[in-house]
Biopython code that builds the backbone (N, CA, C, O; Angstrom):
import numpy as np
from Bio.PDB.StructureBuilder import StructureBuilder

atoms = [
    (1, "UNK", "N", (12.133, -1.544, -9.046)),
    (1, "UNK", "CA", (11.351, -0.494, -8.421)),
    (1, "UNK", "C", (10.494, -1.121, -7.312)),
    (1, "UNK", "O", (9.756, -2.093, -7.467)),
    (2, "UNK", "N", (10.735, -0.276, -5.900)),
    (2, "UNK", "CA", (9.742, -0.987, -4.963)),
    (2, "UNK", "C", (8.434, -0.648, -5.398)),
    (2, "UNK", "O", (8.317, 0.126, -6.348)),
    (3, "UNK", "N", (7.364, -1.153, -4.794)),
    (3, "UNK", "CA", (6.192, -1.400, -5.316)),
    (3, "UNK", "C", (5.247, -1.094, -3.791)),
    (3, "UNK", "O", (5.477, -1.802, -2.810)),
    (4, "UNK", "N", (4.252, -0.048, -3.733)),
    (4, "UNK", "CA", (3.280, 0.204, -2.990)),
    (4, "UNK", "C", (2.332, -0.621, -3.474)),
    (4, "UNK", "O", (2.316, -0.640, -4.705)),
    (5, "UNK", "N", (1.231, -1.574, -2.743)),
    (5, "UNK", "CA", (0.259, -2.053, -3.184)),
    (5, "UNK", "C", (-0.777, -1.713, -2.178)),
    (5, "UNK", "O", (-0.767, -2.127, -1.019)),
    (6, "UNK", "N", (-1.559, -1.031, -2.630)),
    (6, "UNK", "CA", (-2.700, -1.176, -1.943)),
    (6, "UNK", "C", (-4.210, -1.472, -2.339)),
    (6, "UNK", "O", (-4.852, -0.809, -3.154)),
    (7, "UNK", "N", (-4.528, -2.231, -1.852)),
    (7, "UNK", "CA", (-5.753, -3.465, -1.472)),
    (7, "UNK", "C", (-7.215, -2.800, -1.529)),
    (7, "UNK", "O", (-7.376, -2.420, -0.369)),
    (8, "UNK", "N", (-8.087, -2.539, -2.080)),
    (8, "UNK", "CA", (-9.165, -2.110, -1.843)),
    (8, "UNK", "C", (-10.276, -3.245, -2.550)),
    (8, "UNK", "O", (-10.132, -4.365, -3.041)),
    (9, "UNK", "N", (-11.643, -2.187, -2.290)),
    (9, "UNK", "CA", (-12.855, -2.525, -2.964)),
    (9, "UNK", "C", (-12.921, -2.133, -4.429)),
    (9, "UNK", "O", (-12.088, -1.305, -4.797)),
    (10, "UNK", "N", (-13.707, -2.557, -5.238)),
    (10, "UNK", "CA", (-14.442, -2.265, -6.492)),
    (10, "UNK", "C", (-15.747, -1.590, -6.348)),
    (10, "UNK", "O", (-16.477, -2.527, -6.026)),
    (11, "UNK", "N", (-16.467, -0.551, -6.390)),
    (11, "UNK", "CA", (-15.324, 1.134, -6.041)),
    (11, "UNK", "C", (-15.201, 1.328, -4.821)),
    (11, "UNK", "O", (-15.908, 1.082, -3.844)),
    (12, "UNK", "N", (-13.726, 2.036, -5.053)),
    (12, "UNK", "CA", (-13.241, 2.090, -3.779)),
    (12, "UNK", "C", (-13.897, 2.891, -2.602)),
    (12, "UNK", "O", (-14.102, 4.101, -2.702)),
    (13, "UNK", "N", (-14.179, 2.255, -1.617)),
    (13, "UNK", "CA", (-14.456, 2.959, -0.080)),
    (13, "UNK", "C", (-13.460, 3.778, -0.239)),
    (13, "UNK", "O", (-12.449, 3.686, -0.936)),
    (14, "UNK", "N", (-14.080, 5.130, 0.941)),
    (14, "UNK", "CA", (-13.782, 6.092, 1.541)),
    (14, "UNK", "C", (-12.056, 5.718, 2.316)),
    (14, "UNK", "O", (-11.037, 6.360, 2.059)),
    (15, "UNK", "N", (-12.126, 4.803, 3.056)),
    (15, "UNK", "CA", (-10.684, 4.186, 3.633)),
    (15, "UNK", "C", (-9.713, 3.642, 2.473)),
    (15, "UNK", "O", (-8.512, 3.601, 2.738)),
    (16, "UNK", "N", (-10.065, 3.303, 1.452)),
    (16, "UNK", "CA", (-9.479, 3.022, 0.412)),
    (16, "UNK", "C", (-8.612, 4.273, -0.172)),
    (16, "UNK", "O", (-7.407, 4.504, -0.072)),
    (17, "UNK", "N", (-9.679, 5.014, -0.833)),
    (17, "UNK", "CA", (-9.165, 6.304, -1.212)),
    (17, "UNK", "C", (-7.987, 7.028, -0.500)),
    (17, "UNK", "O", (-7.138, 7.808, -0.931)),
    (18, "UNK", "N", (-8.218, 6.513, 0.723)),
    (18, "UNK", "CA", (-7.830, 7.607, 1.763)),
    (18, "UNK", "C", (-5.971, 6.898, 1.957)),
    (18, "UNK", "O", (-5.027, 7.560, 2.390)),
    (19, "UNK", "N", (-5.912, 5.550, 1.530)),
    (19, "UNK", "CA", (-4.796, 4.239, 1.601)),
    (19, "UNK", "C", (-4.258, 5.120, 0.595)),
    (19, "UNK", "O", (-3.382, 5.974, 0.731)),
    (20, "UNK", "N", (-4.848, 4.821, -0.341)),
    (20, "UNK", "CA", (-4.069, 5.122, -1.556)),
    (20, "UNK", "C", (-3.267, 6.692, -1.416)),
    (20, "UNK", "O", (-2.038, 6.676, -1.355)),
    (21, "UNK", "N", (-3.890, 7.836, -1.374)),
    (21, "UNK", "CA", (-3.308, 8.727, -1.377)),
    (21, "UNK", "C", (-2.133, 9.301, 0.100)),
    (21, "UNK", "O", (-1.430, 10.297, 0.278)),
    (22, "UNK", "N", (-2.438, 8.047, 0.909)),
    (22, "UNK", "CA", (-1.241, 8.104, 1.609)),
    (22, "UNK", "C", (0.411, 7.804, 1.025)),
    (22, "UNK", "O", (1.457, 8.449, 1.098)),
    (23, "UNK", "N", (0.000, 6.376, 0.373)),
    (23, "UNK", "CA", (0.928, 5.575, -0.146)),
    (23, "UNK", "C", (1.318, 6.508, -1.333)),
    (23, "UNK", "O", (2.523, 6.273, -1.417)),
    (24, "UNK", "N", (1.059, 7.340, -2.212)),
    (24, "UNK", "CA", (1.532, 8.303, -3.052)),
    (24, "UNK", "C", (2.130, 9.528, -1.962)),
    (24, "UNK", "O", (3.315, 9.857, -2.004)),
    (25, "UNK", "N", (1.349, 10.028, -1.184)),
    (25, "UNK", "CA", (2.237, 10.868, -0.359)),
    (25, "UNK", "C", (3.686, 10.123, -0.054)),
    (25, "UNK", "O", (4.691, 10.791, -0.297)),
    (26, "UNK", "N", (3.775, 9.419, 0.216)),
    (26, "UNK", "CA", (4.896, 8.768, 1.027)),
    (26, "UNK", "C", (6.041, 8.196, -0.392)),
    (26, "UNK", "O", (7.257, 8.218, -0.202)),
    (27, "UNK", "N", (5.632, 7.858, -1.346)),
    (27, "UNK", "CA", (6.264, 7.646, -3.006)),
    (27, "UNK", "C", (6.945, 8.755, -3.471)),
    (27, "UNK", "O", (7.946, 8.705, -4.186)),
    (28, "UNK", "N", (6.293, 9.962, -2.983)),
    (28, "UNK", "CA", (6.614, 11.160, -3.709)),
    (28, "UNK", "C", (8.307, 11.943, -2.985)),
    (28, "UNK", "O", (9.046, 12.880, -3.287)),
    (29, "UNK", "N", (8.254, 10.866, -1.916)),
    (29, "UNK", "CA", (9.805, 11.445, -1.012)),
    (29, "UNK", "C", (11.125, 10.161, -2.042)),
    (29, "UNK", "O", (12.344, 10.290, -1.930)),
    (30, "UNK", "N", (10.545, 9.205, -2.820)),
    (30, "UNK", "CA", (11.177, 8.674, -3.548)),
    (30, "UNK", "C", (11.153, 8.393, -4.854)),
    (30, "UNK", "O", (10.951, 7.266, -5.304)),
    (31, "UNK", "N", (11.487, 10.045, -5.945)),
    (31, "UNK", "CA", (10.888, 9.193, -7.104)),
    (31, "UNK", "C", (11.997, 8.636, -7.430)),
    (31, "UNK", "O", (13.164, 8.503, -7.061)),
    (32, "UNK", "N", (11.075, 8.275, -8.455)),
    (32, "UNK", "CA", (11.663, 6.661, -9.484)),
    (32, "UNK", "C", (12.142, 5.591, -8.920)),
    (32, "UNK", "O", (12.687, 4.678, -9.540)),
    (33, "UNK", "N", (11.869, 5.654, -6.997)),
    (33, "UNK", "CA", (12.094, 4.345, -6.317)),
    (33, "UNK", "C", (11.280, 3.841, -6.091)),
    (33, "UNK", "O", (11.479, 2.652, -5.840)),
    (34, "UNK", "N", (9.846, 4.334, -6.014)),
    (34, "UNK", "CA", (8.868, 3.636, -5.705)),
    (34, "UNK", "C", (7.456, 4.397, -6.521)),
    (34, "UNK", "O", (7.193, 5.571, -6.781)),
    (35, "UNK", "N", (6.644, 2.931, -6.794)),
    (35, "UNK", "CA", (5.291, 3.594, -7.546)),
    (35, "UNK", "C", (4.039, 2.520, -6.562)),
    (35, "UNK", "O", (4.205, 1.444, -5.987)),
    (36, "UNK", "N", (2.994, 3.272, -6.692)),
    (36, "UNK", "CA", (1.578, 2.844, -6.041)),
    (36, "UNK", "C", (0.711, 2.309, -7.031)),
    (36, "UNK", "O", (0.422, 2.834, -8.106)),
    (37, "UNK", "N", (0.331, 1.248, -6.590)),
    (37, "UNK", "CA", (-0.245, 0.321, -7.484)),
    (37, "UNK", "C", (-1.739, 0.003, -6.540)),
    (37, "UNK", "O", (-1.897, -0.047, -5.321)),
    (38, "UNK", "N", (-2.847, -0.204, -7.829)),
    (38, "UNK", "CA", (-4.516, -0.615, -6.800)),
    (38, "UNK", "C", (-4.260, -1.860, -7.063)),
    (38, "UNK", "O", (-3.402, -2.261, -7.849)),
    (39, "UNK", "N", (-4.997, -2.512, -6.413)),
    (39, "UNK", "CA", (-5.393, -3.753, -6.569)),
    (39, "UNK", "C", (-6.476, -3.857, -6.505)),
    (39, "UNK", "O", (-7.095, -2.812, -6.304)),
    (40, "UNK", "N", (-7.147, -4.950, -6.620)),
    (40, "UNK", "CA", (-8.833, -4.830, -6.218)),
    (40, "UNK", "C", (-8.484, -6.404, -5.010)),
    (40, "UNK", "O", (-7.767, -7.404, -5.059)),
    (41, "UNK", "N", (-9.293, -5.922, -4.221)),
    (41, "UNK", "CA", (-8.968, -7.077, -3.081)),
    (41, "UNK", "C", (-9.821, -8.133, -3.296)),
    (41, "UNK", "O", (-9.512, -8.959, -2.438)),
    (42, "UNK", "N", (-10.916, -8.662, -4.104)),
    (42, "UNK", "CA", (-11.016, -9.532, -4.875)),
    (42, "UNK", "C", (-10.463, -10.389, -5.631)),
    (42, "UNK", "O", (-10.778, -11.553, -5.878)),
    (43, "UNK", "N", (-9.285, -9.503, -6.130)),
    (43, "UNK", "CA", (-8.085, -10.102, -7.125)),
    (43, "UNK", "C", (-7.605, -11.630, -6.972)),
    (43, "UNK", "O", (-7.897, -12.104, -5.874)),
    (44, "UNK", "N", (-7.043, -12.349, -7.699)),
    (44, "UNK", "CA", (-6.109, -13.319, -7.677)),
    (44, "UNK", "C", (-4.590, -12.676, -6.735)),
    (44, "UNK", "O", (-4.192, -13.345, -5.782)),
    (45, "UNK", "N", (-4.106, -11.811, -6.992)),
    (45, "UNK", "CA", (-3.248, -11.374, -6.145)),
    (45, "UNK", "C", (-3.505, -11.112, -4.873)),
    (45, "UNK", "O", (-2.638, -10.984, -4.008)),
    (46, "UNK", "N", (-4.445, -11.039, -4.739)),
    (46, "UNK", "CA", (-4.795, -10.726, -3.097)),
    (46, "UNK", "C", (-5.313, -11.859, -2.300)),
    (46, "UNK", "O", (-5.623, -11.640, -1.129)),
    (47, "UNK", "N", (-5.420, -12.842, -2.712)),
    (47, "UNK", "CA", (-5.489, -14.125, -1.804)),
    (47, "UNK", "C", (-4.807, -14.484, -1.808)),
    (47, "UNK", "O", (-5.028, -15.647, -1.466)),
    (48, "UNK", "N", (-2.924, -14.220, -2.152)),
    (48, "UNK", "CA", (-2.255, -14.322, -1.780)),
    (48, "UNK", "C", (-1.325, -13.464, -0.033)),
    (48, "UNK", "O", (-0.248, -13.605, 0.545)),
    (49, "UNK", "N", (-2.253, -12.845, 0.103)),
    (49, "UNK", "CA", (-2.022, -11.986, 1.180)),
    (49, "UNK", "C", (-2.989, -12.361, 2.511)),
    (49, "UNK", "O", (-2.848, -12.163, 3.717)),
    (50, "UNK", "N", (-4.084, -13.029, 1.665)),
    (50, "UNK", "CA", (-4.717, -13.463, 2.845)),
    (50, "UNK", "C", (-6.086, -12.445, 3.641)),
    (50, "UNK", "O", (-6.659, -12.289, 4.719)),
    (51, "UNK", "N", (-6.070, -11.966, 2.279)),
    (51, "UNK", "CA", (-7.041, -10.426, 3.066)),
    (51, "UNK", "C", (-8.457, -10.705, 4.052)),
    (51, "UNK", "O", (-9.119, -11.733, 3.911)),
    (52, "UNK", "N", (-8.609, -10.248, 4.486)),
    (52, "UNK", "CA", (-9.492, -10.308, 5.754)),
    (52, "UNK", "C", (-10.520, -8.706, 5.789)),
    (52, "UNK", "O", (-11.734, -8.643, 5.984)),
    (53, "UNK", "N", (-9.795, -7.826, 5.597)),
    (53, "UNK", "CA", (-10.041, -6.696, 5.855)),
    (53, "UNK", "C", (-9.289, -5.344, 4.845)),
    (53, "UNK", "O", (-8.068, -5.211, 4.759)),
    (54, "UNK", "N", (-10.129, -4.577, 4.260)),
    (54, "UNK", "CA", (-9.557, -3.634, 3.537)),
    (54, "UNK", "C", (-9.800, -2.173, 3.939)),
    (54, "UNK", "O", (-10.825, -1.825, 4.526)),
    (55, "UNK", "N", (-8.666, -1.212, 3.544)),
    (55, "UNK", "CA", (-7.560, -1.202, 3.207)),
    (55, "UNK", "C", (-6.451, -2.406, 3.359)),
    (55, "UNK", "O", (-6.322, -3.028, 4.414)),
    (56, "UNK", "N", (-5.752, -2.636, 2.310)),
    (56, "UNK", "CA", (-4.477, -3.643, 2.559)),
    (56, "UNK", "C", (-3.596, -3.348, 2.054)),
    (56, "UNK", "O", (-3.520, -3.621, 0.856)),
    (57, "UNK", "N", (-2.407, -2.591, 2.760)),
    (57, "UNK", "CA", (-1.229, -2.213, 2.319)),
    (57, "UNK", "C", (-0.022, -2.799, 2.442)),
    (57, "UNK", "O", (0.267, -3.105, 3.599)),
    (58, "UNK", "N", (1.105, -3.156, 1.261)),
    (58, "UNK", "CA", (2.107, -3.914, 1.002)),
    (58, "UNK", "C", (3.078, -3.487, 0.477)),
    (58, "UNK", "O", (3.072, -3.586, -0.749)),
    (59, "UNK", "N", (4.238, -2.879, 1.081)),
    (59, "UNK", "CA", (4.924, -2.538, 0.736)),
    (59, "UNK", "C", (6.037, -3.551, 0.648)),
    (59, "UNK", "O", (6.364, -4.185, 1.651)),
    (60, "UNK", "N", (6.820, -3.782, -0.885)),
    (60, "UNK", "CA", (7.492, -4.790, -1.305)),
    (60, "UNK", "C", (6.830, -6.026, -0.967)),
    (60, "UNK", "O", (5.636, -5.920, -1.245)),
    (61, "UNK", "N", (7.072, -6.987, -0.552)),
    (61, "UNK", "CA", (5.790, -8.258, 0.256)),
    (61, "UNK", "C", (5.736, -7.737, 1.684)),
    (61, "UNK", "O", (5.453, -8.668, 2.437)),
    (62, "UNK", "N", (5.829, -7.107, 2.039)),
    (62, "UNK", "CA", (5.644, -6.653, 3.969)),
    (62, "UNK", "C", (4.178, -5.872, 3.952)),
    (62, "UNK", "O", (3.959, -4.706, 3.623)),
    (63, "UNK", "N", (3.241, -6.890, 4.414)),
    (63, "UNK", "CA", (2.295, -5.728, 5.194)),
    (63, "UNK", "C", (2.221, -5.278, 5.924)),
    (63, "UNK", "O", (2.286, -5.790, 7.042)),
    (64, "UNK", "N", (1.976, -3.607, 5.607)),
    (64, "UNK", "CA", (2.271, -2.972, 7.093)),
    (64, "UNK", "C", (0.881, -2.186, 7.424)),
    (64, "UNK", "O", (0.659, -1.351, 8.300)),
    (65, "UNK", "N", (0.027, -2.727, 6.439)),
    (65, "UNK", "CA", (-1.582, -2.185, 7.012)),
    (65, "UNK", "C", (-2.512, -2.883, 6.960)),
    (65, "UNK", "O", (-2.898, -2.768, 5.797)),
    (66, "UNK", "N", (-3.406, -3.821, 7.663)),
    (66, "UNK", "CA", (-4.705, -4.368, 6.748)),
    (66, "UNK", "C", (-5.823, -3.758, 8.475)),
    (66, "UNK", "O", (-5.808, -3.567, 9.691)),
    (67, "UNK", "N", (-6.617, -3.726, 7.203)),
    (67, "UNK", "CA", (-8.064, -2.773, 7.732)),
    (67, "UNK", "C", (-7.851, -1.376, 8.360)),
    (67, "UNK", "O", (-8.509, -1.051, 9.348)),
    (68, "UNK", "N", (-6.996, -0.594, 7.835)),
    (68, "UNK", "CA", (-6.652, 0.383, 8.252)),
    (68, "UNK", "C", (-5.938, 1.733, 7.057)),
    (68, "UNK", "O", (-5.508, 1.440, 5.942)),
    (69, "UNK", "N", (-5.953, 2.843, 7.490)),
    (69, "UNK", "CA", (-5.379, 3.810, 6.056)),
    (69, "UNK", "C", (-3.988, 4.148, 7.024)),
    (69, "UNK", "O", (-4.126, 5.011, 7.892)),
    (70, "UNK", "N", (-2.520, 3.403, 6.862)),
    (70, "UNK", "CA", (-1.541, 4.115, 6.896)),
    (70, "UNK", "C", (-0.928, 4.986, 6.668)),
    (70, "UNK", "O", (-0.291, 4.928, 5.616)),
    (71, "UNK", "N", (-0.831, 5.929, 7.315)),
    (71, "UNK", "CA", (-0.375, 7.141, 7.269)),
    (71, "UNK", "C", (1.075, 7.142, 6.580)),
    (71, "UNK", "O", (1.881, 6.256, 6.864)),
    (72, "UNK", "N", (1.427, 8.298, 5.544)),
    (72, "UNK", "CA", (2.865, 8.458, 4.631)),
    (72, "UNK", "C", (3.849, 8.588, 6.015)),
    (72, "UNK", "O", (4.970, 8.137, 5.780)),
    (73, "UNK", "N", (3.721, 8.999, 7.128)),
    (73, "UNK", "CA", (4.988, 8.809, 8.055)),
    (73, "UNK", "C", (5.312, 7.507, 8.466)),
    (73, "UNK", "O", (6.382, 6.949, 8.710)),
    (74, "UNK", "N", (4.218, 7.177, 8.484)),
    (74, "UNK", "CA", (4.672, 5.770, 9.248)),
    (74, "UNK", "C", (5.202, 4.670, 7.767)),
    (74, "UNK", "O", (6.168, 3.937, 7.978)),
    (75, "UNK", "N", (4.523, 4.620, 6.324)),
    (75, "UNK", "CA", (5.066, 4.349, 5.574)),
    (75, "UNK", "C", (6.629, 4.212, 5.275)),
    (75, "UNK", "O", (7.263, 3.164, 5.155)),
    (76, "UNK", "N", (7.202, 5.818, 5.163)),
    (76, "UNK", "CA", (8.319, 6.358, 4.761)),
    (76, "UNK", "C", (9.490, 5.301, 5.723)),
    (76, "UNK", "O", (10.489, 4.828, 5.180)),
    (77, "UNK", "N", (9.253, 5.125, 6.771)),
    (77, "UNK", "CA", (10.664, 4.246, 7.457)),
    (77, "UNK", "C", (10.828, 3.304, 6.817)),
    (77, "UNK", "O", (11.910, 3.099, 6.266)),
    (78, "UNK", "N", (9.339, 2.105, 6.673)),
    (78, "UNK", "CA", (9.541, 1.170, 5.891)),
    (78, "UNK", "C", (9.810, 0.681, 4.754)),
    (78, "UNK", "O", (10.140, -0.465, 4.448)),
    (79, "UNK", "N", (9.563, 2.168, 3.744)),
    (79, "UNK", "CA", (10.053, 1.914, 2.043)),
    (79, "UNK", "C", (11.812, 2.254, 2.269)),
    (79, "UNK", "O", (12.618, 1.559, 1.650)),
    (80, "UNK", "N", (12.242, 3.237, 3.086)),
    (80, "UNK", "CA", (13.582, 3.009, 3.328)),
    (80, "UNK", "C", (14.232, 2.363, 4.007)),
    (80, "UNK", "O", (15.418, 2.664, 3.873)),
    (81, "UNK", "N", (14.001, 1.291, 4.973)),
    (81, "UNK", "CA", (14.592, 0.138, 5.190)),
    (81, "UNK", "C", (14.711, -0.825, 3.923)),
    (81, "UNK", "O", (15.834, -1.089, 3.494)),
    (82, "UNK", "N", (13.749, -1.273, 3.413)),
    (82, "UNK", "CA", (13.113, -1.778, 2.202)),
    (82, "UNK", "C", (14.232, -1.448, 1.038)),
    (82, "UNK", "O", (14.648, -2.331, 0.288)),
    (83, "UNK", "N", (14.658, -0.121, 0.972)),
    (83, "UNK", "CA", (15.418, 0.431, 0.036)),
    (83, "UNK", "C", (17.161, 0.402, 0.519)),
    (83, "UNK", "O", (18.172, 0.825, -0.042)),
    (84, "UNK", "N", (16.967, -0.193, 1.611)),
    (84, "UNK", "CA", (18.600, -0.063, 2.142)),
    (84, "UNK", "C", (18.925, 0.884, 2.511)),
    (84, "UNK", "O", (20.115, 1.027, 2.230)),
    (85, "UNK", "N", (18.316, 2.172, 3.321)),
    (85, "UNK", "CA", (19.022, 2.919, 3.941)),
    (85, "UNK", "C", (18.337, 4.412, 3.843)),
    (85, "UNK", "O", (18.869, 5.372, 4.401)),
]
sb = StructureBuilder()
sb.init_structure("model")
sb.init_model(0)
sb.init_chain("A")
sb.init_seg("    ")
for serial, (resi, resn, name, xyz) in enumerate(atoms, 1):
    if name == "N":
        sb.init_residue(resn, " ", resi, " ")
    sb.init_atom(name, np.array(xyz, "f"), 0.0, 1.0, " ", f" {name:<3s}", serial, name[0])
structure = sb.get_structure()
């Protein structure tokens, strides 16, 4: 299953919130191919990404957002490349 990750604070900012329910908008054109996962950008997982700035969005290992709320259109190309087609 591909994997949405998105990157926030402990509690989440306003831009956070706003990440997340993109990345479920954009999940919901694939179920059971993809699920949205928080992270806390504090995490051990997230200094693996290198964060700088949150929102941080990762779809499969590809980031395609940091410091910013990606929009589910612009998402959707990349979980289906991601998905082969």
């Amino acid at each position: 299953m591909l994997q949405i990750k998105v990157f926030g604070t402990t509690p989440p900012c306003a831009n956070c919130k706003r990440a997340e329910r993109e990345a479920l908008k954009a999940a919901e054109q694939f179920t059971g191919q993809v699920e949205v996962v928080k992270r806390d950008a504090l995490g051990p997982e997230a200094e693996a990404y290198g964060i700088i700035a949150t929102p941080l969005v990762v779809v499969g290992d590809k980031i395609v957002g940091r410091g910013k709320v990606v929009p589910a259109a612009k998402l959707i190309p990349v979980i289906e490349q991601l998905l082969g087609g």
